[in-house]
N, C-alpha and C positions, 0 to 999 in steps of 0.2 A: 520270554517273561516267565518268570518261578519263582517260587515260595509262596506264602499264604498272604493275601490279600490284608492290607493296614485294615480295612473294614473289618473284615470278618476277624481278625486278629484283637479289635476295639471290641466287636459283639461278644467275641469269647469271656473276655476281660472282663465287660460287665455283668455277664451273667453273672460269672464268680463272684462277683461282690456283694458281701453279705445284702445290703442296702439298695444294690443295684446304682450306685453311684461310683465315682471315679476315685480313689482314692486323695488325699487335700494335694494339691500342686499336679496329681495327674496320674494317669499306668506312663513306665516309659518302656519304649520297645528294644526287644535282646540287640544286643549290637550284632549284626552281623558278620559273621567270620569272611575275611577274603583272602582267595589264592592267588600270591603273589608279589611285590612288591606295589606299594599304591603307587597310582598315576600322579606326575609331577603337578604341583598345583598350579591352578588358571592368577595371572592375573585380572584383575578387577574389571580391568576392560576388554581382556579375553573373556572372562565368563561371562560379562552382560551382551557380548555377540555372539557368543556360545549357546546362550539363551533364546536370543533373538532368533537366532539363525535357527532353532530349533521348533520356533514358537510357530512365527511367519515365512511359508502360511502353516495355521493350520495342520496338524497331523491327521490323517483320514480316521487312525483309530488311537488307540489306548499304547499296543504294545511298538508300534511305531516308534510316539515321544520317549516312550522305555527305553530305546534301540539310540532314539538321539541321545536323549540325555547322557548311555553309557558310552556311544561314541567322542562326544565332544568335550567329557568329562566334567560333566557339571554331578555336584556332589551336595550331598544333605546344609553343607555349609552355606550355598545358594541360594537359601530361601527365602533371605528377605530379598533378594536380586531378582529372582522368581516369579514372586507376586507382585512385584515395582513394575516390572515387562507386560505380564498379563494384563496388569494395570491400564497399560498406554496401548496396547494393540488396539486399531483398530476393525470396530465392529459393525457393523453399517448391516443394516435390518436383515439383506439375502443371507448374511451368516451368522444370524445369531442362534438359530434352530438347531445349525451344526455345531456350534459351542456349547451351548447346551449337553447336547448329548455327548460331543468327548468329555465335558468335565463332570458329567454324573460317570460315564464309564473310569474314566482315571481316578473317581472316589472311590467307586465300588470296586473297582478291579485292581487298582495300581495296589505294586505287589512293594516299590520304591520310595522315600521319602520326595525327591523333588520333582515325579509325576503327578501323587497325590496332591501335592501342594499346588502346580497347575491346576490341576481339575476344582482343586477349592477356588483358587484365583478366578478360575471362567463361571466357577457359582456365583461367587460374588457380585460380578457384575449379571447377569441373565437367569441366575436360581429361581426357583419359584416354590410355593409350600412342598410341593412332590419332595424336593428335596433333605426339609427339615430333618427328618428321621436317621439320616444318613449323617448329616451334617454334627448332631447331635451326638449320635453316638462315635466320630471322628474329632471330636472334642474332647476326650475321654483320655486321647495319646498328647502327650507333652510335647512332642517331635511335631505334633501337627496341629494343635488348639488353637495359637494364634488366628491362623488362616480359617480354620473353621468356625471360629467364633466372628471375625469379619463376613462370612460368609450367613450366617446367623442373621447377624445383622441389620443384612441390607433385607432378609427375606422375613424375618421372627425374632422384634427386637426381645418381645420380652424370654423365648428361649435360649436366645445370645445370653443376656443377661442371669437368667438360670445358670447356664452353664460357666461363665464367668466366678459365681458365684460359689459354685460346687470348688472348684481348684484351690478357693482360699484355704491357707491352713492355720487360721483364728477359731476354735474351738467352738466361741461364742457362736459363729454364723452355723453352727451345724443341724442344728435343731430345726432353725428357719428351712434351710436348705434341704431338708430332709423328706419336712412339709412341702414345699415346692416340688418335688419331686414326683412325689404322691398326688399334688394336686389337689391337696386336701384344703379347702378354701378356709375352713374352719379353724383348723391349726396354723393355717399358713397368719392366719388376723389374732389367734392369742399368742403365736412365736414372737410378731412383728410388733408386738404393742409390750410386751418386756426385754427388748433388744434392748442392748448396752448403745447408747449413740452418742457418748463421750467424743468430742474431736481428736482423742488421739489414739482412740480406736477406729472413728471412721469417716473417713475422709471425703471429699467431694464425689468422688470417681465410683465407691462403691455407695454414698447414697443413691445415687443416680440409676445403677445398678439395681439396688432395693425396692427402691418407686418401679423400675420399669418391672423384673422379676416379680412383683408381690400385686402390679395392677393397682397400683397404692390410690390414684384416681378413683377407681371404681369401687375399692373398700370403701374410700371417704361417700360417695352416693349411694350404697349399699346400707350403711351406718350412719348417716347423717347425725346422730345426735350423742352419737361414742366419743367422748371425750379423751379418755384415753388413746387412741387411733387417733383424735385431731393433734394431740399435744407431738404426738410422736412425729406425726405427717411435719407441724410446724419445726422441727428438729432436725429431719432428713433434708427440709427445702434449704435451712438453714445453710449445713453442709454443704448443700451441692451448690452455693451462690457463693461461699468461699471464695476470696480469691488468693488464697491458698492452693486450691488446686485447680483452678483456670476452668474459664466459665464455659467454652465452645461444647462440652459435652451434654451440661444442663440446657443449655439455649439448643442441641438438634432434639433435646425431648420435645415430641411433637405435642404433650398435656403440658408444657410449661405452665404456658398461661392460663390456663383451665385449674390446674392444680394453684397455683399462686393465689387464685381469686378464691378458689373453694378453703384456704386456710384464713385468708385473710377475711373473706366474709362471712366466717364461721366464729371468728376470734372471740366473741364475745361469750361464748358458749364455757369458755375455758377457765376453769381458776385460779383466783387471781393471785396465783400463786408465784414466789421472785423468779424462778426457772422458767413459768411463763411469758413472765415481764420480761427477761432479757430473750427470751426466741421472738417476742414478737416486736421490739427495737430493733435488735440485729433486722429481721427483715425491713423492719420503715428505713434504717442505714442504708440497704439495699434498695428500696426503692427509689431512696432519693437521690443516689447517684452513684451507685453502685449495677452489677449484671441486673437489676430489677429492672434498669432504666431500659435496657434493648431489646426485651420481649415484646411480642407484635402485639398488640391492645389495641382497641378502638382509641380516638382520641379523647384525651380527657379522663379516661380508664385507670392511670398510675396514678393520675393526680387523686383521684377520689379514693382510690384504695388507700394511698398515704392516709390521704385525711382522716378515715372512716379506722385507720388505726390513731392517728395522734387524739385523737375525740376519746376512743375508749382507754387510751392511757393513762390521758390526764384524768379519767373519773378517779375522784375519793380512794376507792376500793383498791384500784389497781397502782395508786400513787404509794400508800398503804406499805404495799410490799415489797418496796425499796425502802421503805422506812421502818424497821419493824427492831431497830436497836440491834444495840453488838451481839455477836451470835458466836458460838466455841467455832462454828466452821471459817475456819479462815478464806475459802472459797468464796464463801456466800456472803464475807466483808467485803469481799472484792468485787464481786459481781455488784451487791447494792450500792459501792461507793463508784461503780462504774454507771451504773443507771440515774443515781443520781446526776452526777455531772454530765452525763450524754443524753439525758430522758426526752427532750426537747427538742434539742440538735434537726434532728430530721425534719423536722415541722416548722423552722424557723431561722431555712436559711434565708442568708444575705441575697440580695436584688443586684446582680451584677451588672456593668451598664453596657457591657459590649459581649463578644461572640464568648468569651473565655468566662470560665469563673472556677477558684481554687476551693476546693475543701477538703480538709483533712480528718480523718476519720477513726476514730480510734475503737479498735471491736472488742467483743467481749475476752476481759484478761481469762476466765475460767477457759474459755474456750483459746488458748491464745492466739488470738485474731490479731494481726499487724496492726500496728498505727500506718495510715495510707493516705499519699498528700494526691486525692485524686483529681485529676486535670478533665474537669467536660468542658465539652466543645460544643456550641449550641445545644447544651444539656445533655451531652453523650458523653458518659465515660468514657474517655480517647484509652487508654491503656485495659480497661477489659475488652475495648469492643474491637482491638488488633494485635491484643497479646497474650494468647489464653495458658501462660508459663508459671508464671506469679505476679505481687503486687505489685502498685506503685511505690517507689522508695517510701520511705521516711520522710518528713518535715527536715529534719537536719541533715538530710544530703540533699533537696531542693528547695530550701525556703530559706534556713537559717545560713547558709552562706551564698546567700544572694544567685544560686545557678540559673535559676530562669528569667531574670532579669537579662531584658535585652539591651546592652552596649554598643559602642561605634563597633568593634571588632565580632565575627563570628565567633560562635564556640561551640562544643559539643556538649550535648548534654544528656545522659544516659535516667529515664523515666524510669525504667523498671527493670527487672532482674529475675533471670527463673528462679523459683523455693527450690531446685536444687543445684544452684552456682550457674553463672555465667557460662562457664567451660562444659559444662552439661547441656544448656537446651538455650542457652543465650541469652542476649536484654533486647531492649529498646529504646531505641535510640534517635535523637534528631537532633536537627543543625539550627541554634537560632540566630538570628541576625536582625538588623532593623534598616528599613530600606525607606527614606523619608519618613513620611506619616504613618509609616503601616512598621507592623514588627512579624518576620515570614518564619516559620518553624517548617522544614524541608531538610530533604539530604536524610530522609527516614532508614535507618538499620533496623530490622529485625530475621529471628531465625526462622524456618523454612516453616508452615502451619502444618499441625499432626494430620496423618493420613498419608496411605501411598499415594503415588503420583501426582500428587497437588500441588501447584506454584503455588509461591508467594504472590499475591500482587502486589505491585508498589504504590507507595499511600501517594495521595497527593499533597502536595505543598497546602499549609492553610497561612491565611494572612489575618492580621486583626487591627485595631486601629489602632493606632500608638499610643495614643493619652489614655483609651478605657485599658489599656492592656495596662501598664504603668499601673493606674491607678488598683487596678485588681490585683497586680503582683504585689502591691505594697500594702494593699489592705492585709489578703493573706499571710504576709511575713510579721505582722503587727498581729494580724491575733490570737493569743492565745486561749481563748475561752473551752477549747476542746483538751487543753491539757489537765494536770493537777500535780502537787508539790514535789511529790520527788520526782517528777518529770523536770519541773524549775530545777531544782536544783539540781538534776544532773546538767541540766543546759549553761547553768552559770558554773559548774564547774570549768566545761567545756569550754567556755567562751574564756577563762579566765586561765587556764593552765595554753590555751590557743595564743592569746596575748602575751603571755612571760612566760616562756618556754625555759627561760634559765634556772628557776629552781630545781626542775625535774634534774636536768642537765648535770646537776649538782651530784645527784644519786646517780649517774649515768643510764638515765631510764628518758624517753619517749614515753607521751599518751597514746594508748590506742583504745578502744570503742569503751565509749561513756556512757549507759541509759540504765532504765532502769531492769530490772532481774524478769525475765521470759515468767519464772514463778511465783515474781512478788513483784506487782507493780508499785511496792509503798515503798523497794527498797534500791537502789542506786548502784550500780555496778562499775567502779573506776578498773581499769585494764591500763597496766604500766607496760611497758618493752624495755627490760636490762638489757643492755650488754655493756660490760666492761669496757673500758677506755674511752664510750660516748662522748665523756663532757669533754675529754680533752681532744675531741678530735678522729682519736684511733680505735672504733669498735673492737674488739676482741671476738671472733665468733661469731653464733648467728645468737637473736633475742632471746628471750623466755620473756615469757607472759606472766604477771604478774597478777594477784586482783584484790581489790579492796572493794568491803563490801560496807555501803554506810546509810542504816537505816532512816527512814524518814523520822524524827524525834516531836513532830506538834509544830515548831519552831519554824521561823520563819523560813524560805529558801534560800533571802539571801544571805542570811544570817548563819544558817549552815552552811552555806557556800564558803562564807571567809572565812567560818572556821578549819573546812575542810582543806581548803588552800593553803592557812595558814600551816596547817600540820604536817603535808606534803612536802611544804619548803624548809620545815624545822626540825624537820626529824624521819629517818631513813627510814624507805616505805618498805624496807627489806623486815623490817620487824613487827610490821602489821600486816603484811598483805599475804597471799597463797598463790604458789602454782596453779594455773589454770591453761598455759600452752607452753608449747616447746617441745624436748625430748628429756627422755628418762636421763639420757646419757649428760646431757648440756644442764638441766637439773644438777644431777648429783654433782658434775662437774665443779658448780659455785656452789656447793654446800646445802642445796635444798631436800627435800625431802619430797619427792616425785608422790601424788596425791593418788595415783590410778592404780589398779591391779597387773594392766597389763603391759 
């Protein structure tokens, strides 16, 4: 074993930093020069026995695993395979005293990335505070953060999260993290109480983060009557209840529910201002059947919290500011015409008569929160509480063309989809069928749950009674009360360009995705697909994506609808609509004018 130890090579690092902090995304380590040609690479299944074989048993010391690792060939590439292994060895009580101790020595001594990374692995599971320090300032290197911040973890969630939070390279979080740093409890509650917490600067994963790094719990009992620290705290929970970004993280905070009751039984304190109104709906949405619903509470606990917010909602004051007239922010139109329509919602669902019941949920457009057709199951959110990827579809991929209705025949029906594609982290999926009087949802897909070495378990079949199931599917599809107008009327577009598909055909253009604008919920987003020779048969090429954009106007939906239909069939949507997909090449080809820089 030779060269300078990652640790000591990490301590050097940070002293040199002005700040004593890691640079944003991290130091990364000189590449090491090697004499030779490199070693042929392992396959996938050589290196995870290469591993194995390395791991089990046990190395007696540090430079040993060094001695394997460089015989067997296993290389910095390894590292998620590395800590996968670690992961699953088994550790039975007479050896955990000896893992201990090689994985503090292969922290502090390993001189190589993938013995370090062991030694993190064996912390992870057996570390204890001794280690913090170590682990800490081994978070510092880009090559090895990952592992060290797991290792973090399982021993000092909220220095995991510190350091988590140091690697961001959003400007904003510097200040905070700087204070953190320092320790400085002072600064650390004026950084945290003028943070930016816009959703599309911060997401579920790093409020979570923020609560645990900042002690956000114990700020709010520290400060019981700081306002500004409650308003903010009700904005972080916000965030982390997303299902946007998948709830398993917020539900292992162990102050969930501690924290949930302390905003919500604070709420009155706050004023009653619209940015208030809609944090503290967003959370009654969540309570009602959303991640609010699968934190551990006493019995009776969710129920009273809901209520004790829908009581001070509906007071005068706080009704007030959803109503407070047109306003130059076109935001905060959107926001108040979204409180109005959903102010209630939470507090006044339907009485379902059997095990299912449907509601669809639509969050706040400022924050663009999904429309989400959530399916609980004896009051459980089925799709947060087994799929922590993203939301439930849409209304009009499971309601508005009848997919969950159950028929003589099987069929697959896919509930949800990860926020970053299928092909990325997977959906969720199950088999419905109707089996006599009962209707069985079974035959569950989904993808592997975050974490090394963790199965999936497989869900169990649930069965429900046929008539209340029916009867609940079709109330669901019948109501619209959680929509509004140019919702309508992109749906009667929809239904209507779906039914006579031949005018399009006319233009040689396909409908593709119809709703309303991510930006503007008042305004309607038609998506056409040209290509050439369609109507008659013979595509030309691959589509381009077309888009017409057709504001809400006062006016009826359905009465915009036929007129929107009408225009579609009468006149070529080549000379109102705009590129919005395809390629530059396939663009310019039919004479468009390619929209993008790049």
């Amino acid at each position: 074993m030779s060269g300078l130890p990652l640790y000591d090579h990490a301590l050097r690092l940070l002293r040199e930093s002005p700040d004593g902090l890691p640079p944003r995304r991290g130091h990364t380590l000189p590449r090491p020069s090697e004499a030779g040609p490199p070693p042929p690479a392992l396959s996938r299944e050589d290196a995870a026995a290469a591993v194995r074989s390395a791991l089990d048993p046990l190395p007696p010391d540090s430079a040993t695993l060094h001695r394997r690792f460089a015989e067997l060939g296993v290389r910095d590439r390894h590292r998620t395979l590395i800590r996968r292994v670690v992961a699953e060895l088994p550790l039975p009580d007479e050896r955990r005293d000896a893992a201990r101790s090689l994985g503090r020595r292969l922290a502090r001594t390993g001189t190589a990335v993938p013995p370090v990374i062991a030694g993190l692995a064996l912390l992870a599971r057996v570390g204890d505070p001794e280690d913090v320090p170590c682990l800490a300032a081994l978070g510092a290197l880009r090559e090895v953060r990952a592992p060290a911040v797991q290792a973090l973890e399982a021993i000092d969630p909220r220095r995991a999260a510190v350091l988590t939070l140091s690697h961001d390279d959003r400007p904003e979080l510097r200040p905070l993290v700087t204070a953190l740093s320092r320790d400085d409890r002072t600064d650390v509650l004026a950084r945290l109480e003028v943070l930016p917490t816009a959703a599309d600067f911060i997401d579920g994963a790093t409020a979570h983060r923020i609560a645990q790094a900042t002690g956000l719990l114990d700020l709010l009992r520290q400060h019981p009557t700081r306002t500004a620290l409650l308003g903010q705290a009700g904005r972080l929970l916000v965030r982390m209840v997303s299902s946007h970004d998948g709830s398993t993280e917020f539900l292992a905070q162990g102050d969930s529910p501690a924290l949930y009751e302390t905003v919500v039984t604070r709420a009155g304190l706050l004023p009653p201002t619209l940015d208030h109104h809609a944090t503290l709906l967003s959370l009654a949405l969540d309570l009602s059947s959303g991640t609010g619903v699968l934190l551990d509470r006493p019995a009776g606990r969710r129920a009273a919290l809901l209520a004790s917010l829908g009581r001070l909602l509906a007071e005068p004051r706080w009704a007030a500011a959803a109503d407070a007239g047109p306003d130059d922010d076109p935001r905060r139109r959107m926001r108040a015409r979204w409180i109005r329509r959903t102010g209630r919602r939470p507090f006044l669902l339907p009485a379902a008569t059997g095990r299912l019941r449907i509601e669809v949920v639509a969050g706040d457009p400022v924050d663009r929160e999904p429309i989400e057709t959530r399916v609980l199951v004896d009051g459980r959110p089925l799709v947060a509480a087994v799929f922590p990827h993203g939301p439930a579809h849409r209304p009009e991929f499971l309601l508005e063309n009848g997919s969950l209705r159950a028929g003589p025949q099987p069929h697959d029906v896919q509930l949800a989809e990860a926020a970053c594609t299928e092909g990325c982290c997977g959906a969720l999926s199950v088999t419905i069928r109707r089996e006599g009087d009962q209707v069985v949802w079974e035959n569950w897909r989904r993808p592997p749950l975050p974490g090394l070495g963790r199965s999936t378990p497989p869900l169990p079949a649930e069965r429900f009674d046929a008539a209340a199931y029916d009867a609940e599917i079709a109330r669901a599809e019948a109501d619209r009360s959680w929509s509004w107008p140019a919702l309508e009327l992109a749906r009667l577009i929809r239904e209507g360009l779906t039914a006579r598909p031949e005018p399009l055909r006319r233009w040689d253009m396909d409908r593709g995705w119809i709703s309303t604008a991510p930006q503007d919920p008042d305004t309607v987003e038609v998506h056409l697909w040209y290509t050439p020779g369609l109507g008659s048969g013979a595509p030309d090429g691959h589509p381009l994506v077309l888009r017409w954009s057709v504001p809400d106007d006062g006016t009826s939906p359905e009465s915009q609808a036929e007129a929107a239909l009408r225009r579609l069939a009468e006149e070529d949507p080549r000379a109102y609509t705009q590129v919005s997909g395809g390629t530059r090449e396939r663009a310019e080809e039919l004479g468009f004018t390619w929209p993008y820089n790049t």
